[in-house]
N, C-alpha and C positions, 0 to 999 in steps of 0.2 A: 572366719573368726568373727566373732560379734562385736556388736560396735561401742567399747569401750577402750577407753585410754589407760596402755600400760607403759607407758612414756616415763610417768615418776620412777622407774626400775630402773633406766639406765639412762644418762644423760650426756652420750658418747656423739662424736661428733661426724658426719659424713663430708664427703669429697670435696660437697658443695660449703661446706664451711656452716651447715642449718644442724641443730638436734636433731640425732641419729632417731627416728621413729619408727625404721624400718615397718613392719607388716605391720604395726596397731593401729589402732584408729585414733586418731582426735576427736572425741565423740561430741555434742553440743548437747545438753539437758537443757531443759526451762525451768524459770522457777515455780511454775506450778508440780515436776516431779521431782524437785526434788524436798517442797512441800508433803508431798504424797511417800516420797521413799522412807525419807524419814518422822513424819509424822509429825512435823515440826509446829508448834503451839503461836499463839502471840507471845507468849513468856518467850517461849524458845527465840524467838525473832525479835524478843527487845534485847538480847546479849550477842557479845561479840563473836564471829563465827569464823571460825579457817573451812576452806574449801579445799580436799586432798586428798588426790589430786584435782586440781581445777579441769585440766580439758579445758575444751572450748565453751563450756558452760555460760549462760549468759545468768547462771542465779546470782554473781555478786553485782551482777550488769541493774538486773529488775529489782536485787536488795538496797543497793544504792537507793534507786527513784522511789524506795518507798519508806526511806532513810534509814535505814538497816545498817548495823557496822559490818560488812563480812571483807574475808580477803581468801584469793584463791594461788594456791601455789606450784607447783609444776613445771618439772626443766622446760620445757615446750616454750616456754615464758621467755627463753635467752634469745629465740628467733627473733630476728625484722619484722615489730608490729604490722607492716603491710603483708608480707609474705604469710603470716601466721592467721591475717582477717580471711584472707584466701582461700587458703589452703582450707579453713577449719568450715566455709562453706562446702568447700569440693568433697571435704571427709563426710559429711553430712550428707550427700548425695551417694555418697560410697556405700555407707551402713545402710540404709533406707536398700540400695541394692541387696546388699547381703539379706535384710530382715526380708525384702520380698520373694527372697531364693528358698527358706523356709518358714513360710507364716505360722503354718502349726504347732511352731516352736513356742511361738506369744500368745497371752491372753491380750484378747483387739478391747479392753473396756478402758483405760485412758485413754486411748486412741482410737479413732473408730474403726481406720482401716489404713492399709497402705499411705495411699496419699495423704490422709492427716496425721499419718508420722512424719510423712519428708518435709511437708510445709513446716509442724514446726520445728524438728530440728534444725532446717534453713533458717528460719526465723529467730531459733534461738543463737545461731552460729554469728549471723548478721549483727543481732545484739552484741554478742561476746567481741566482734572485731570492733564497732564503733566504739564501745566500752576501755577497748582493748587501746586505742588511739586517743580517749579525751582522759583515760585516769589509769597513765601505766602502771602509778606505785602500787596499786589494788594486787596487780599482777608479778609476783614475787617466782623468780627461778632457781626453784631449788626442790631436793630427791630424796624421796624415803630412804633407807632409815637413817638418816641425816637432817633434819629440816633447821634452815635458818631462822631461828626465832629460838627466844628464851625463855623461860620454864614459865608455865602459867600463863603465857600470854592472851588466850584466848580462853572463854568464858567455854564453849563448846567448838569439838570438831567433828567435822561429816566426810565421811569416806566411801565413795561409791565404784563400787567396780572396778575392785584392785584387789583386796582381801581377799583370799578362798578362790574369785574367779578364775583366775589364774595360777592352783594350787596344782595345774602339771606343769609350770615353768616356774614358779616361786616357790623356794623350800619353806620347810617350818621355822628353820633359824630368820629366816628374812621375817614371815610374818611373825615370830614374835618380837622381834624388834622392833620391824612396822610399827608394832600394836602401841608396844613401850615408848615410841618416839612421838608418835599421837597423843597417849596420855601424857607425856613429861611437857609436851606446850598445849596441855588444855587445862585449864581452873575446874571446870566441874564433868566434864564426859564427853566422851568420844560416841560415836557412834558409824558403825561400818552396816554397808547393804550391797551386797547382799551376803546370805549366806552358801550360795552352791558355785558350781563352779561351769566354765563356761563348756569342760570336758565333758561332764557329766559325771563327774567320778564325785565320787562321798569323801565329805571335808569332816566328815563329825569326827574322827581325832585331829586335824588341824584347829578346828574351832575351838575344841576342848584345851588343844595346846596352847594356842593364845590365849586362853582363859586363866588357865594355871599361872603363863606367865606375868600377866600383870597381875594377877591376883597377888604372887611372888611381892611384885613392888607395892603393895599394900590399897591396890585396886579393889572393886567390887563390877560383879558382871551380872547381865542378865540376857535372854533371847527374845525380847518381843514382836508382836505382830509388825508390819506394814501392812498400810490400806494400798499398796499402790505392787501390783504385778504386770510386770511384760512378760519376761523369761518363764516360765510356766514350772511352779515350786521356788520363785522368790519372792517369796510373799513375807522375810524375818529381817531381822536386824540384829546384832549385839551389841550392849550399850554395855561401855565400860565407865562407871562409876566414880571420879578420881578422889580420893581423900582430902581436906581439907588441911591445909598448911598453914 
């Protein structure tokens, strides 16, 4: 399985009393990809941003220090901040596994090879836990298609690696809801990355489904480039548009 978080799907609870994560990953990104996935401007980076799902992400970590309003959300979030600083390096060690069991699957140009993916996803993971322990409110737990927050809250939201990836265990009804629940707490657009799935199977009637359906709520969409590929054909994004109220 590759190494993204599909944790915001269910937020069910195990033996141990910690969010049920079973098989997915806690994944760590930096904020330099997810600069690059979404293509994000200085404009983009002076409004306020939701992370969703956050993962172990250290972007709202590196957006803070560079005074950025972002907040990242994700059942994962209900765990014991120490157990979660942990674990979310130990998963970063995990994926780095996975990606070196098949390299041919990635383009190596944001990264240059193996070991400059583990470093920084550890690095970014290390971030995300100290982060995680000096500014818990940043870290909000809660699960698609439900999100706690009120309509417009956010200027813009980012979605990485939850949409489409996972489009042989998430139906259509889920991602169009998804899609609807991201746009009803974003002021001006959402935007999801990627577009393929981590099967390999063809989402283009799933993408086109979400499209219709928030178009439905009086949305506007589009499919633009990313600069930034790992996954070899994720190189798009879909920006949905939100109307003005």
């Amino acid at each position: 399985m590759a190494a993204f978080t599909l944790s915001l799907v269910s937020a069910g609870q195990n033996p141990s009393g910690l969010p049920d994560i079973g098989r997915t990953l806690v994944s760590a990104r930096s904020f330099d990809e997810y600069v690059a996935m979404f293509a994000l401007t200085d404009e983009d980076m002076s409004r306020s941003i939701l992370d969703c799902p956050g993962g172990a992400a250290s972007f709202a970590a590196e957006a803070h220090a560079r005074g950025m309003s972002v907040v990242a959300v994700d059942p994962v979030y209900a765990a014991p901040a120490q157990w979660l600083a942990e674990h979310a390096v130990a998963e970063a060690v995990r994926g780095n596994r996975h990606t070196g069991s098949s390299v041919d699957s990635f383009v190596w140009t944001f990264f240059t090879d193996i070991t400059d993916h583990l470093n920084r996803r550890t690095a970014a993971a290390a971030t995300f836990g100290r982060d995680l322990a000096a500014r818990p409110s940043t870290y909000v737990a809660g699960s698609l298609p439900r999100l706690p927050f009120r309509n417009a809250s956010f200027d813009i939201v980012l979605s990485s690696h939850l949409l489409f990836m996972y489009a042989d265990r998430l139906d259509q009804e889920f991602h169009v809801a998804a899609a609807c629940e991201m746009a009803r707490v974003a002021r001006r657009e959402v935007r999801v990355f990627p577009l393929i799935s981590d099967a390999g199977t063809d989402t283009g009637e799933l993408v086109d489904a979400v499209r219709d359906g928030v178009t439905a709520r009086g949305c506007t969409t589009a499919i633009r480039p990313s600069p930034y590929e790992f996954q070899k054909g994720g190189d798009e994004m879909l920006v949905i548009v939100v109307p003005e109220t």
